[in-house]
C-alpha positions in Angstrom: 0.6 -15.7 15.3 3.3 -18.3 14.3 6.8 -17.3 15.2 9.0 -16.5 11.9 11.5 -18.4 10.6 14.9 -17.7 10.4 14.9 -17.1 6.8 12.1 -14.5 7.8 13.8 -13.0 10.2 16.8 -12.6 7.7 14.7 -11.2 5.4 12.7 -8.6 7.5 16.8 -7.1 9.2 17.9 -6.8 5.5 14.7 -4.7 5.0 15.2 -2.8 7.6 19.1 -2.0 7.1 18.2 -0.8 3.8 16.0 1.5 5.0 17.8 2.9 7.2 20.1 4.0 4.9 18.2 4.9 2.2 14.8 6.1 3.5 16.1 8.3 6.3 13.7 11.7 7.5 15.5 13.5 5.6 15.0 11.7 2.1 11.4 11.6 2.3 11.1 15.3 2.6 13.3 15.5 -0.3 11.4 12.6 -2.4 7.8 13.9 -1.3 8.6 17.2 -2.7 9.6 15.9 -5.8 7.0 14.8 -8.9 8.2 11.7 -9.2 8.0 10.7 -5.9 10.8 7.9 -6.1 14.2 7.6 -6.1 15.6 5.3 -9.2 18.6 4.1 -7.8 17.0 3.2 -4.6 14.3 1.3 -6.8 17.3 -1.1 -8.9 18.3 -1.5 -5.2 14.8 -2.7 -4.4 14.8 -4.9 -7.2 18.6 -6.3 -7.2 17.8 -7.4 -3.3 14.8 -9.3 -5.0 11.9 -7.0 -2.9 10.3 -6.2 -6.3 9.7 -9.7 -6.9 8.8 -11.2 -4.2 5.6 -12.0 -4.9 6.1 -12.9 -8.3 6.3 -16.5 -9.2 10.4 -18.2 -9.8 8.9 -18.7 -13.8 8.7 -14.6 -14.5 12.4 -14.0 -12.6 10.4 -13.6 -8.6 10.7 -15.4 -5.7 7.5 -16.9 -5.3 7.6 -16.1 -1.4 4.3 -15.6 0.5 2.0 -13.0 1.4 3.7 -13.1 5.1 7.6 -12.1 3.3 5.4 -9.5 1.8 4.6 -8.1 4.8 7.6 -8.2 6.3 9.1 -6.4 3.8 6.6 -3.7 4.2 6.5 -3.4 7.9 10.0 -2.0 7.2 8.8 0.2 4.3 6.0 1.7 6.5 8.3 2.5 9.4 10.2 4.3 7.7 7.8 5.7 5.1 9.6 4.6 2.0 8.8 6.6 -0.8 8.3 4.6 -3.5 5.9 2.8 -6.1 5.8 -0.3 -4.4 2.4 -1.0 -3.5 0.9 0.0 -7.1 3.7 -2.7 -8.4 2.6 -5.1 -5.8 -1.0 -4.5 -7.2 -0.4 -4.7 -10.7 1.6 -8.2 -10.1 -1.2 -9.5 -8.0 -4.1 -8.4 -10.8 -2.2 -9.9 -13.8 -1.9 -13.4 -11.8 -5.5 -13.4 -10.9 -6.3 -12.3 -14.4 -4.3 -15.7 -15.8 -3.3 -14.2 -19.3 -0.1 -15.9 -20.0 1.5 -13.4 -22.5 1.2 -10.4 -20.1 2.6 -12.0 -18.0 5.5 -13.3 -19.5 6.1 -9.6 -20.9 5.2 -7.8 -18.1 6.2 -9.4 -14.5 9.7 -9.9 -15.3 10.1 -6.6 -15.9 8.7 -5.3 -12.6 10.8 -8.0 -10.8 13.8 -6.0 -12.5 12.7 -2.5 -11.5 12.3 -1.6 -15.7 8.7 -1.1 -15.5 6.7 1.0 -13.1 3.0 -0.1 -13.3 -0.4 0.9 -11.5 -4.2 -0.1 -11.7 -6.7 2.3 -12.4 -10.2 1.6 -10.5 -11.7 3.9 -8.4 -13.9 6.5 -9.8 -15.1 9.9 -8.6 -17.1 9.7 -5.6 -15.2 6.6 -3.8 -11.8 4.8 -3.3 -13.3 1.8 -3.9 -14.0 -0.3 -7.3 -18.1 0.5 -8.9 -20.3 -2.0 -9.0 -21.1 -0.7 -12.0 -18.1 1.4 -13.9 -19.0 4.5 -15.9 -15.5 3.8 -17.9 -16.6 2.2 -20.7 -14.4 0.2 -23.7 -15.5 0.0 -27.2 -14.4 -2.6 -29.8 -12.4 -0.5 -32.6 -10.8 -3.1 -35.1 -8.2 -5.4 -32.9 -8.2 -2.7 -30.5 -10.7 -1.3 -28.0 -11.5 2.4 -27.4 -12.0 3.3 -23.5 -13.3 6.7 -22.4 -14.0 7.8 -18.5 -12.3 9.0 -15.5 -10.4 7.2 -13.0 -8.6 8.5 -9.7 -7.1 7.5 -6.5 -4.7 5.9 -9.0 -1.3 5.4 -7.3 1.5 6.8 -8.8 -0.6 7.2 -12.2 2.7 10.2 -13.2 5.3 7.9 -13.5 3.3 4.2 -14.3 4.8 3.0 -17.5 1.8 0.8 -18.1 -1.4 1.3 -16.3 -4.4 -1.6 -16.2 -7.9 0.1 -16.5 -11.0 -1.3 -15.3 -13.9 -0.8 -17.7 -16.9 -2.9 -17.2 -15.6 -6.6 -16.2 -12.4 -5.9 -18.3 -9.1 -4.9 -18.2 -7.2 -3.1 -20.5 -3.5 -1.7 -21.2 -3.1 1.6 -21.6 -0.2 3.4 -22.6 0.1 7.0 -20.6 1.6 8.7 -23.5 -1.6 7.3 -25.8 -4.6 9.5 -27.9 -6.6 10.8 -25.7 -5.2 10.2 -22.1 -4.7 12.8 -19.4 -3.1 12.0 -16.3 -2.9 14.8 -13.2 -1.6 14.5 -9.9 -3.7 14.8 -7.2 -2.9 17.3 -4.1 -3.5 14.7 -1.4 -2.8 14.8 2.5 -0.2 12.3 2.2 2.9 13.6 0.1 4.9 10.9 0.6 3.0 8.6 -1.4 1.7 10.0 -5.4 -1.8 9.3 -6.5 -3.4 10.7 -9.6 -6.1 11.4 -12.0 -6.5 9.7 -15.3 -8.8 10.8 -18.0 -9.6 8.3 -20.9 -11.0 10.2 -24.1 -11.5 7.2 -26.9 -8.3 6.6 -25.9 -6.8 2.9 -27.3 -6.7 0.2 -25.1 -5.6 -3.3 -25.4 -7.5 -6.3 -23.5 -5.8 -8.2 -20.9 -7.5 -11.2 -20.2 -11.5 -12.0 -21.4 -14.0 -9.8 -21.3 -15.7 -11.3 -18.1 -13.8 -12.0 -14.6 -11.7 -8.6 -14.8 -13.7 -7.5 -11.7 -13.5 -10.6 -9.8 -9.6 -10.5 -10.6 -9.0 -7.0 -9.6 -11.2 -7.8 -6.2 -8.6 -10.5 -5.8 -5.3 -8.5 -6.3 -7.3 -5.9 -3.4 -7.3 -8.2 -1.3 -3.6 -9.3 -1.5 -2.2 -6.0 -1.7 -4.6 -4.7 1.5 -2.6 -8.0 3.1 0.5 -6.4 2.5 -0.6 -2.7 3.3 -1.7 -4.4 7.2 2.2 -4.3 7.3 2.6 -0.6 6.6 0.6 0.1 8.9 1.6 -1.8 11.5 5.1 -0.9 11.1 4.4 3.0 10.7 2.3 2.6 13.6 4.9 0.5 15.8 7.5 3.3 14.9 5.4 6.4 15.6 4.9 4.5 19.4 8.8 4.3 19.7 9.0 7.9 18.6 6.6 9.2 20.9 8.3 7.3 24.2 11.8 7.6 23.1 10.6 11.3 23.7 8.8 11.1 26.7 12.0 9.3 28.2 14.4 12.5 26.9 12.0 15.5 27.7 12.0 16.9 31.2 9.3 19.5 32.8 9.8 20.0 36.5 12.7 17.9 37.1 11.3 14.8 35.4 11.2 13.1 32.6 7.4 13.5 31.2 7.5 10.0 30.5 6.8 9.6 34.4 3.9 11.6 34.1 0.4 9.4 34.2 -1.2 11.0 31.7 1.7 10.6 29.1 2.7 6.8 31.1 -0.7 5.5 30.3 -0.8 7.1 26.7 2.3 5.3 25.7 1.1 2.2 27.2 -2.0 2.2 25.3 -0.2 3.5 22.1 2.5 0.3 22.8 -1.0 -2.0 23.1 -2.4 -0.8 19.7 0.7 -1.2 18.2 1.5 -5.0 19.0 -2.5 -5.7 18.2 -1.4 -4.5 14.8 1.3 -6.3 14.2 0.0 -9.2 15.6 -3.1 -9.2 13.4 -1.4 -7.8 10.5 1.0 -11.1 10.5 -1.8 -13.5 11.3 -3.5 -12.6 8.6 -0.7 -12.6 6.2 -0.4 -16.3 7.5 -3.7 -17.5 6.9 -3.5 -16.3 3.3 -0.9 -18.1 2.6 -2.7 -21.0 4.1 -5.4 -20.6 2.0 -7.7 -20.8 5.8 -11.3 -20.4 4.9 -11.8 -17.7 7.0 -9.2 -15.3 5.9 -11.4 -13.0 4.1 -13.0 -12.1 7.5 -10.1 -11.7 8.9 -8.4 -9.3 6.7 -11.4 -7.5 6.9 -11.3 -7.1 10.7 -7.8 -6.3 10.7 -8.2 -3.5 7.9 -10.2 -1.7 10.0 -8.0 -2.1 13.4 -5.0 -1.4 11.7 -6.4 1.3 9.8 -7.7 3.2 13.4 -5.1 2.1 15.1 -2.3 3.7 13.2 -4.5 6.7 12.4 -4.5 6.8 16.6 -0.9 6.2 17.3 0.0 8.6 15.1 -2.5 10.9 16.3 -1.3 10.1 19.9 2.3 10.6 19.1 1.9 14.4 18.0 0.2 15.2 21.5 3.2 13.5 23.7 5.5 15.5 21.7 3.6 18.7 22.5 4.1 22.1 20.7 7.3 20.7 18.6 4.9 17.7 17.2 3.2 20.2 15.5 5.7 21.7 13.4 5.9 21.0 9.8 9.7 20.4 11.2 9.5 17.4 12.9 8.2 13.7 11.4 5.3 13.0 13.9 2.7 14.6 11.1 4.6 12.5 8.4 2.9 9.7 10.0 -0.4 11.0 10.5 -0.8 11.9 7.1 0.3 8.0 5.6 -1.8 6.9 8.3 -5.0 8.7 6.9 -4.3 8.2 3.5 -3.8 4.0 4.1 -7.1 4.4 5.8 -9.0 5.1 3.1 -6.6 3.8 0.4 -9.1 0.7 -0.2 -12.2 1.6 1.7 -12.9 2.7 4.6 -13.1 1.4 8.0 -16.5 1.6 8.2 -16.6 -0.5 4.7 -14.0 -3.4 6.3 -16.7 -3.5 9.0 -19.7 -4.0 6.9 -17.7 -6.6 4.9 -16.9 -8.4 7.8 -20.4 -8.3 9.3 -21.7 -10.0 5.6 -18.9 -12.3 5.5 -19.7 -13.9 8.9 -23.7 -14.2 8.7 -22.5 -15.8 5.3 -20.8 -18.5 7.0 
């Protein structure tokens, strides 16, 4: 893992001193409990300190910067569980570069770099988190418009998306979420902190973004950027459910001691701190080689998905039992954790999945 620069390093502090002020424990319980999940003014901040458009190219009003700023940026979003519709932008931006259609765009990207549109990408189907091979949502040419009609869900923040992109065969369409025929529902997930939804099309009008052929090739493109970027929540939630959980067993005392000195806890936090910096460490290298362009980093993203994934899921895990009896109250932020931590490990597959990809990916080689 290369060391960062100093414009890096500038960037990842600023991250993490707006967080701090504006993500605190106490704002995501009031956000999570919300239906909107977000909060607007923290959003224009978001966009003003250019995070919305970081990875957006300097044409469409972005940065340009690489998939490493972009993980940096949300190392300090997943420590401090930022509530937020940041990763279904970060998707959406990533699918209309892939998808190359010039006048979306121009219309579209500048807008999320600004914060005035809040976009998601509807994929997954009933039955898995992942995109079909073979989509039951189907599109039908009506005049200069297409019809779609299926179900989508697992779609992030589909309630609030301004614009959502629809997979439907090897397509993708706009949809407007105020159109004929479309219903959108939250979904009652284990993770509060971060919306998804349900989206049913009816012959509901669409518009094509793109061709007809290369939309699933595209949106398997913009998956893997944003599952780049989502290694960084994860390592960062995990890093700061480590620091929790010894920043505890240093304070709490039983018999005369801190519990920290205890070998049962001592050796927990050692191997929670281990996990933590494996994370991190793979989380950044593979944000590097992306933005290399290293033959190999499909393989490695793959790897790391699913060591992050378990990883985080066992930190977090880990943390609620050194905290003891107060780590499982709905009062205290330990199960906050755990529950991101479960939802990012099935947000794009599985770490069963990242394993199998991995295993094909190398006996391709």
């Amino acid at each position: 893992m290369a060391a960062l620069s100093t414009e890096q390093r500038d960037l990842a502090d600023a991250v993490a001193e707006l967080m701090a002020k504006r993500s605190p424990e106490a704002e995501v319980r009031r956000l999570m409990a919300t239906d909107s999940g977000y909060d607007p003014s923290v959003w224009a901040e978001l966009a003003a300190m250019g995070l919305l458009g970081l990875a957006i190219p300097e044409k469409f009003g972005g940065s340009g910067a690489g998939a490493v700023e972009v993980g940096l940026a949300m190392e300090a979003m997943g420590r401090a569980l930022l509530c937020a519709p940041y990763l279904s932008s970060l998707l959406t931006t990533h699918l209309l570069l892939a998808l190359g259609d010039a006048k979306e765009q121009a219309d579209v990207l500048p807008r999320i770099a600004a914060g005035e549109l809040i976009t998601t990408v509807a994929f997954a189907e009933p039955g898995s988190a992942l995109p079909p091979e073979k989509p039951k949502t189907v599109a039908a040419p009506a005049g200069f418009e297409w019809r779609l009609s299926g179900t989508k869900t697992y779609v992030l923040d589909a309630t609030i998306a301004a614009r959502i992109y629809v997979l439907a065969g090897d397509a993708v369409f706009a949809v407007a979420p105020d159109g004929p025929g479309v219903q959108i529902s939250a979904l009652s997930t284990v993770d509060p902190t971060r919306k998804q939804g349900r989206i049913v099309l009816n012959d509901s009008p669409a518009r094509l973004v793109g061709t007809l052929e290369g939309g699933a090739a595209a949106l398997d493109k913009a998956l893997d950027l944003a599952s780049v970027a989502l290694l960084g929540e994860q390592a960062g939630g995990a890093m700061h459910a480590m620091r929790m959980a010894a920043d505890y067993a240093k304070t709490r005392f039983q018999f005369g001691r801190a519990i920290g000195s205890f070998q049962a806890i001592k050796h927990m936090c050692a191997d929670m701190l281990l996990e933590a910096e494996s994370a991190t460490s793979a989380a950044r290298h593979v944000a590097a080689v992306f933005d290399a362009g290293d033959p190999g980093r499909f393989a490695d993203l793959a790897a790391a998905q699913s060591y992050c994934s378990e990883a985080f899921v066992s930190i977090a895990a880990n943390s609620i039992q050194v905290h003891g009896g107060i780590g499982f109250t709905w009062e205290h932020p330990a199960h906050l954790y755990l529950r991101r931590a479960r939802t990012d490990a099935q947000l794009f597959g599985d770490p069963a999945c990242h394993r199998e990809r991995y295993v094909r990916l190398r006996e391709a080689q």
